[in-house]
C-alpha positions as CSV (number, residue, x, y, z in Angstrom):
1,X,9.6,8.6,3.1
2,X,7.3,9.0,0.6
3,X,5.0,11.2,2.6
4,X,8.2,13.5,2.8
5,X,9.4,13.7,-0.4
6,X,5.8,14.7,-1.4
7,X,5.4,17.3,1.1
8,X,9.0,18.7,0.2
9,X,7.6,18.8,-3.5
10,X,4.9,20.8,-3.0
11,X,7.1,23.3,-0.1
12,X,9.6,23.5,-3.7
13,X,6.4,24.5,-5.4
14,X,5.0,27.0,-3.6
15,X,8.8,28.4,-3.3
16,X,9.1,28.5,-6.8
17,X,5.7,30.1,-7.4
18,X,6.4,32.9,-4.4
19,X,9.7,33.6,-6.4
20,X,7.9,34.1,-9.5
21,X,4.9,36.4,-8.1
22,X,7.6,38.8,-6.7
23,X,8.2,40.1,-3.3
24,X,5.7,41.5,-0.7
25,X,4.5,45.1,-1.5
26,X,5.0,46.0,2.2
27,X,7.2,44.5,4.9
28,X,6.1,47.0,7.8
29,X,9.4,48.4,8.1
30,X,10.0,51.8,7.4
31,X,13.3,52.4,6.7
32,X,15.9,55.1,9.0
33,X,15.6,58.7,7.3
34,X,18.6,59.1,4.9
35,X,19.0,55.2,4.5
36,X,20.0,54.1,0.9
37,X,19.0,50.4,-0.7
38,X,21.7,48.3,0.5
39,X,21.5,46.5,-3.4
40,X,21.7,49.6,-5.7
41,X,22.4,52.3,-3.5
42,X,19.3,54.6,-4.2
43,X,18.5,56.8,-1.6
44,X,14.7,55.4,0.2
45,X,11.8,56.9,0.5
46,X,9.3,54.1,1.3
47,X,9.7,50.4,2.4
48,X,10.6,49.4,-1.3
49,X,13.8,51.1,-3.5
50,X,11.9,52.6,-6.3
51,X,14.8,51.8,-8.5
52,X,15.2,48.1,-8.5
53,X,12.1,47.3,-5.9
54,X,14.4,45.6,-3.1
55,X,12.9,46.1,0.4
56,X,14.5,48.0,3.0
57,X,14.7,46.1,5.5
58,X,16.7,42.7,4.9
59,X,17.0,40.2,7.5
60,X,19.5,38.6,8.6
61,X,18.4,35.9,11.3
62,X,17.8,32.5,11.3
63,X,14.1,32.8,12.1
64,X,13.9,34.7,8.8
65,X,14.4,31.5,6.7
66,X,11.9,29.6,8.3
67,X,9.4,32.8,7.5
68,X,10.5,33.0,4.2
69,X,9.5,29.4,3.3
70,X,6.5,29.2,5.1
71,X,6.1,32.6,3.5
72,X,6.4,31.2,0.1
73,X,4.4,28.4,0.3
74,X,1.7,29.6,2.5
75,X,1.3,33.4,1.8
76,X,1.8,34.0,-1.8
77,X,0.8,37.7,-1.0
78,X,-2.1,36.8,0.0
79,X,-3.3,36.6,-3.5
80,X,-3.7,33.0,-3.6
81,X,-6.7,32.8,-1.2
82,X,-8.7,35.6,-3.4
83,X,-7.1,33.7,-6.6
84,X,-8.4,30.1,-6.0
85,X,-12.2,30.6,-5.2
86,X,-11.9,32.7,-8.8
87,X,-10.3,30.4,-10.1
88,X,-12.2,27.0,-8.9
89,X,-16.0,29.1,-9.2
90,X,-14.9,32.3,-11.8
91,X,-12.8,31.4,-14.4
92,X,-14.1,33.6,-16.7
93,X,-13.7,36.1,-14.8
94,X,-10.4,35.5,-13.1
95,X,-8.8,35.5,-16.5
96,X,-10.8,38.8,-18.0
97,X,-10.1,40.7,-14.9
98,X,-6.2,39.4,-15.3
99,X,-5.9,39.9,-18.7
100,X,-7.6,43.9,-18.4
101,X,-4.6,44.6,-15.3
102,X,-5.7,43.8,-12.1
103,X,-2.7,41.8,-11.5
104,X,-1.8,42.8,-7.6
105,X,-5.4,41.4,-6.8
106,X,-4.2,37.8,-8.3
107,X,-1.5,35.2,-8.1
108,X,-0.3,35.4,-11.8
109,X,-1.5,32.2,-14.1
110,X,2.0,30.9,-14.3
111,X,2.8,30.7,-10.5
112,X,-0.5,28.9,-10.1
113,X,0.7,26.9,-12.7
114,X,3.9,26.2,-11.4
115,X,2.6,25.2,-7.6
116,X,-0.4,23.2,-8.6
117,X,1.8,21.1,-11.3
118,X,4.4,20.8,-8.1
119,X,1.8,19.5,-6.2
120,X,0.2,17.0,-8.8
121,X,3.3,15.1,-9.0
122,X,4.2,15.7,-5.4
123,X,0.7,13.7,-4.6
124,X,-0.2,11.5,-7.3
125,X,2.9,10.2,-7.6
126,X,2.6,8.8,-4.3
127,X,-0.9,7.1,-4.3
128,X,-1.4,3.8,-5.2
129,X,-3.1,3.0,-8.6
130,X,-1.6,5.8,-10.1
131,X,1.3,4.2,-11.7
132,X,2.4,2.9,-15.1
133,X,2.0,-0.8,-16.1
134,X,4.8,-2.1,-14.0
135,X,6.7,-4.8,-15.3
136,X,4.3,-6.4,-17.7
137,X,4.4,-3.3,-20.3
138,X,6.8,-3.8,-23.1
139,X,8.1,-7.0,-21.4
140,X,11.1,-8.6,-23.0
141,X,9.7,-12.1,-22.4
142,X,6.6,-10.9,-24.5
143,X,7.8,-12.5,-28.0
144,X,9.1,-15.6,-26.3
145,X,5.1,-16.0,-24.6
146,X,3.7,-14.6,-28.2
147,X,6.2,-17.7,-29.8
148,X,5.1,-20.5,-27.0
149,X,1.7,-19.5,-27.4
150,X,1.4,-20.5,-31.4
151,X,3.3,-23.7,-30.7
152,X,0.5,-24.7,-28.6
153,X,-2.4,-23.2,-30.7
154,X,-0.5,-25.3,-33.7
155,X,0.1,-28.2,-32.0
156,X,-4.2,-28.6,-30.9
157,X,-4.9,-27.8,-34.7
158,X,-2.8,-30.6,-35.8
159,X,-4.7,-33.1,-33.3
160,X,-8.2,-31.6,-34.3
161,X,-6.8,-32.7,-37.4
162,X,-5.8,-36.5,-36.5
163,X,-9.3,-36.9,-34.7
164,X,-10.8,-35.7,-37.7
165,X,-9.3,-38.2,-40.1
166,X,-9.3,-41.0,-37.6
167,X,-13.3,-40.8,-37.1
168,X,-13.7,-40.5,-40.8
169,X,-11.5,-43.7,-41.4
170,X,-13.9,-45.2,-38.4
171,X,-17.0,-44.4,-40.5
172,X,-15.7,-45.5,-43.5
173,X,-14.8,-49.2,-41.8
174,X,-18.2,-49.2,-40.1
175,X,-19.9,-48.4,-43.6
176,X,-17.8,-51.4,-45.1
177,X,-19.2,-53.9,-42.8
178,X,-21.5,-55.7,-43.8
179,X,-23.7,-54.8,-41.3
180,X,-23.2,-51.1,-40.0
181,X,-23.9,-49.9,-36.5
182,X,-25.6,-46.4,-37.4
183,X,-25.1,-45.4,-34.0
184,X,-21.4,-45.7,-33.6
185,X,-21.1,-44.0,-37.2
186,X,-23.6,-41.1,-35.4
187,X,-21.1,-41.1,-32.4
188,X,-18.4,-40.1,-35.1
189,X,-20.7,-38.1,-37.1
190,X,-20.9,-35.5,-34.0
191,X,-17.2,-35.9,-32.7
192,X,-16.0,-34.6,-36.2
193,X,-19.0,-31.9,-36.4
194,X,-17.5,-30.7,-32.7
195,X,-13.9,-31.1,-33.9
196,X,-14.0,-29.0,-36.9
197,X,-16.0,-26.4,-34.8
198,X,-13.0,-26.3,-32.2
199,X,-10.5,-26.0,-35.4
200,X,-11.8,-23.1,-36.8
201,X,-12.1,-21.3,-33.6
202,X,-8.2,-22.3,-33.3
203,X,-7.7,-20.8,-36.9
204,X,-8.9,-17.2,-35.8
205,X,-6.9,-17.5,-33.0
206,X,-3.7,-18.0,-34.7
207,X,-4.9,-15.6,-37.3
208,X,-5.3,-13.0,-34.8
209,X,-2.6,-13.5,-33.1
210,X,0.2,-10.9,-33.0
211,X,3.8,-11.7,-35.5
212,X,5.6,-11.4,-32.2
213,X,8.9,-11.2,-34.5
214,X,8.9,-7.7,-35.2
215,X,12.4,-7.0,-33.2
216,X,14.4,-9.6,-31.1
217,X,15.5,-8.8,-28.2
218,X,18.1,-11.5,-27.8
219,X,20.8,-11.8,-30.2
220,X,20.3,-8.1,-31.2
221,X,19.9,-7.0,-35.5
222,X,22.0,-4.9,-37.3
223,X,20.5,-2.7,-39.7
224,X,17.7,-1.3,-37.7
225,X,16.0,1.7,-38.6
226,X,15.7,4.6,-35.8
227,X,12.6,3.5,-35.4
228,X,13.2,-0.1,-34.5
229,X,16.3,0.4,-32.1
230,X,14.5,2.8,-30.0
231,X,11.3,0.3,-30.2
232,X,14.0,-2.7,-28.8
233,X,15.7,-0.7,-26.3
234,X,12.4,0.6,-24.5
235,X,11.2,-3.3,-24.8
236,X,14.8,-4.2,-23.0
237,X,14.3,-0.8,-20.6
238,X,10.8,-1.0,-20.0
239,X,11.1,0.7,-16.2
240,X,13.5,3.1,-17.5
241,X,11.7,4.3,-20.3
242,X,8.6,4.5,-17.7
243,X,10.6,6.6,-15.2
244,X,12.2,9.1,-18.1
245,X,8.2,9.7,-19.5
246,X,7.2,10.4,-15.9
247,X,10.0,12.5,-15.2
248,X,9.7,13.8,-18.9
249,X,6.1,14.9,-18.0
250,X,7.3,16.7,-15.0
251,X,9.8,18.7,-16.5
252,X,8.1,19.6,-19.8
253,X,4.6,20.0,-18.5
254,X,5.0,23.8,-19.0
255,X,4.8,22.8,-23.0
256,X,0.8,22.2,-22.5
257,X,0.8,26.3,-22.4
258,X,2.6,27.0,-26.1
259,X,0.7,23.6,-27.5
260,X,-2.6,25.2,-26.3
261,X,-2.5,28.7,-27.9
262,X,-2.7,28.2,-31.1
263,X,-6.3,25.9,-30.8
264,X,-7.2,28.9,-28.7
265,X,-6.3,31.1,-32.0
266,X,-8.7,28.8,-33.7
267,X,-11.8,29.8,-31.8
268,X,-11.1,33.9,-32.6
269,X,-9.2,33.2,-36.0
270,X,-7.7,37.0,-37.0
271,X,-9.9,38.5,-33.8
272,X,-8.6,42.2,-33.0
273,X,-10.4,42.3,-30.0
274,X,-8.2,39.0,-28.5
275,X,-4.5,38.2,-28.9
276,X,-2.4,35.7,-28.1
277,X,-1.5,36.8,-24.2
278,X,-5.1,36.6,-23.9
279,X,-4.7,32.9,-25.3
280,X,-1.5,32.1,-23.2
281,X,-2.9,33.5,-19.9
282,X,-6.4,31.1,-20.6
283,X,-5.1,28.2,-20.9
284,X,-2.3,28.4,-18.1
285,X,-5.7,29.4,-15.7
286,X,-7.4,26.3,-17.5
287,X,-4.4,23.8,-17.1
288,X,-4.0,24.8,-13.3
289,X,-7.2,24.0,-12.5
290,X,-7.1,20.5,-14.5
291,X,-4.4,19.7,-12.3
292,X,-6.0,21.0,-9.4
293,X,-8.9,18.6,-10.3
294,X,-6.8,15.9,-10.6
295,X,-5.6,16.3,-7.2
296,X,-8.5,16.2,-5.9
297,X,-10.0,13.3,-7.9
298,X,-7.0,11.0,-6.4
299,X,-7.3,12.1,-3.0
300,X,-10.8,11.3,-3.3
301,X,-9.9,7.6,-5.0
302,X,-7.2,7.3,-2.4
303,X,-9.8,7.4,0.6
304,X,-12.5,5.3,-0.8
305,X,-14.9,7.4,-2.9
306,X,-16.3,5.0,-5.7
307,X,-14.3,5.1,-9.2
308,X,-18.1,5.6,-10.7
309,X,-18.1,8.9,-8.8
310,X,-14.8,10.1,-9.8
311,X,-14.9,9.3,-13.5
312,X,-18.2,11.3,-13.5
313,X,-16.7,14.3,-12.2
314,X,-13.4,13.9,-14.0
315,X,-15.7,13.6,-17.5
316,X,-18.5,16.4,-16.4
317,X,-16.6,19.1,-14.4
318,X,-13.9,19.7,-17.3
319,X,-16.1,21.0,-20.3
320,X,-18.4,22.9,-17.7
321,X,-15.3,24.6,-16.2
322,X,-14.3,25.4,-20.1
323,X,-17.1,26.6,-21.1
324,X,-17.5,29.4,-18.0
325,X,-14.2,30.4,-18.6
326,X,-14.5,30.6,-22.2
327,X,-17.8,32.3,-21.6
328,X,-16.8,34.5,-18.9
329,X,-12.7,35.9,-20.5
330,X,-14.2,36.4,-23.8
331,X,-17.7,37.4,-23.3
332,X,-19.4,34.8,-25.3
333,X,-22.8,34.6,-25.8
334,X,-24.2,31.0,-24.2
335,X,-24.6,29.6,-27.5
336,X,-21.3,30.7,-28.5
337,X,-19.7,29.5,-25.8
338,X,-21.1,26.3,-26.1
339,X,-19.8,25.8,-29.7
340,X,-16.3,26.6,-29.3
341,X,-16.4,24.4,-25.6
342,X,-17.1,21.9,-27.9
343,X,-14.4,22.8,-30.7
344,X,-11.8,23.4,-27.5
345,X,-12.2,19.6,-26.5
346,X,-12.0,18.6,-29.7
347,X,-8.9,20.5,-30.3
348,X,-7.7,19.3,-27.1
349,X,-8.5,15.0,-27.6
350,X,-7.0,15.7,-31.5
351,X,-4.1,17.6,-31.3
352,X,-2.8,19.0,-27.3
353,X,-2.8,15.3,-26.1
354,X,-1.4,13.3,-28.9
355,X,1.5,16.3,-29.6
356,X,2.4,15.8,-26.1
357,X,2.2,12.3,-25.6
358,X,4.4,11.6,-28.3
359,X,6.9,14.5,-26.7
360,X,7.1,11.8,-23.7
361,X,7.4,8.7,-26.0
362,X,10.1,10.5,-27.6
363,X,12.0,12.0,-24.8
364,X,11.0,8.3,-23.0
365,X,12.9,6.2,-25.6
366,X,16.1,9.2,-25.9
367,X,19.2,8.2,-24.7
């Protein structure tokens, strides 16, 4: 079932992507002399109404849904198979070439974005090892384990104690006799050396363990600050919480694109020869292919390929793929390029991420 819901996913993708790139620009039928658009009426004189761009020939078959669909997620104008190689090899110049009007030539940035987000979620959501920390993150039973554990850590310090003062009464005894046995008074000599060594390793551990007291779950405060209640009910929720990030992630993902622009603006601050659609079409090309990479990275983890080799590509090919493109929309120079690349990830580690990870947090812990 899985399998299905993935592939449904991605068909919903591709769908929603077609739908956004527009209709086909010919349908090879011409339409009957003195026919009129059937949705506004205009009188036709090609395969398209040059009023409101409806075709002229509308089916109405059963066969023409399954086209349509496969159509959508297939076709995409054929744009898509010129788009990706440009995108995957040419950023630079896929988003240049955009940006300056040749946009029948390419599947527009936000219906790549739109399918390859579709499909991220549609596959990776579906492999093993790419899930959230299960059952053990934010566990209720955490502060009871936290509580159990200092008991114990306690309890051995207290014993370290009694050996401690039992072997130094034993010394003290031996000492008093009248005539000592310095090897029994050695024996104790090293058990309280090895004793006080064990205690002060169990004083750092109860030092650096955590309060655990923070919240309780059981037997719930009054009082709490925002803060704190949404804190306890994600700790009583844990799965929930973890389904309504993932889901949260999803939905919002389109929020990369507005969070990215304005670290974009940074590189060209008060440039006239770049603007802000320049910006906005960049990083939508840029995030596509991240999740395009990502794709590929699990598929790859999925069927065996070592995590050494994975991890290497997922930390090399991102900042080369950022830098061409950077390179390649804006006409940088190599150097120049290679500053801002650097700036861009920066930008990206310090501000993109955290903004939107604590979007999911927050829409994670909303009721």
């Amino acid at each position: 079932m899985a399998g299905l819901e993935a592939a449904a996913d991605a068909a919903t993708g591709g769908l929603i992507a077609g739908a956004v790139e527009g209709g086909s620009a010919a349908n090879g039928h011409a339409p009957a002399p003195g026919a009129r658009c059937l949705n506004c009426g205009t009188a036709l004189i090609g395969e398209h109404c040059h009023t409101c761009g409806q075709s002229a020939h509308v089916h109405r078959t059963a066969g023409a849904i399954g086209h349509e669909i496969a159509h959508g997620v297939f076709h995409f104008e054929g744009k898509f198979w010129r788009t990706l190689p440009m995108l995957l090899f040419h950023p630079g110049a896929l988003t240049r070439r955009y940006v300056a009007g040749e946009r029948a030539r390419f599947v527009s940035p936000l219906a790549v974005f739109l399918f390859s987000v579709f499909l991220l979620f549609a596959i990776v959501a579906n492999l093993p090892g790419w899930h959230f920390g299960g059952e053990n993150l934010l566990k209720p039973g955490l502060e009871q384990n936290l509580a159990e554990t200092r008991t114990k850590l306690q309890a051995q310090l207290a014993v370290a104690d009694q050996t401690i003062a039992e072997a130094t009464q034993e010394i003290a005894d031996e000492r008093a006799d009248p005539q000592p046995d310095a090897a029994r008074i050695r024996r104790f000599e090293a058990r309280i050396a090895e004793t006080r060594k064990s205690r002060e390793g169990l004083i750092v551990a109860i030092r650096v363990l955590p309060a655990g007291e923070p919240f309780k779950v059981e037997g719930k405060r009054t009082g709490l600050s925002w803060a704190e209640q949404k804190f306890q009910h994600a700790r009583e929720n844990p799965q929930l919480v973890l389904y309504k990030m993932k889901m949260s992630a999803y939905k919002y993902s389109w929020a990369l694109i507005p969070l990215s622009v304005p670290f974009l603006w940074l590189l060209f601050p008060f440039s006239r020869r770049v603007g802000l659609y320049d910006h906005a079409v960049f990083a939508t090309y840029s995030l596509s292919f991240m999740s395009l990479l990502v794709i590929v990275l699990a598929l790859l983890g999925a069927v065996g390929v070592g995590t050494g080799v994975t991890s290497t590509a997922g930390v090399l090919i991102p900042p080369v793929h950022i830098y061409k493109q950077l390179r390649g929309a804006y006409t940088l120079g190599r150097v120049s390029a290679l500053v801002r690349t650097v700036l861009l990830i920066a930008f990206i580690f310090a501000g993109v991420v955290p903004t939107f990870s604590l979007l999911l947090v927050y829409f994670g812990v909303a009721d």
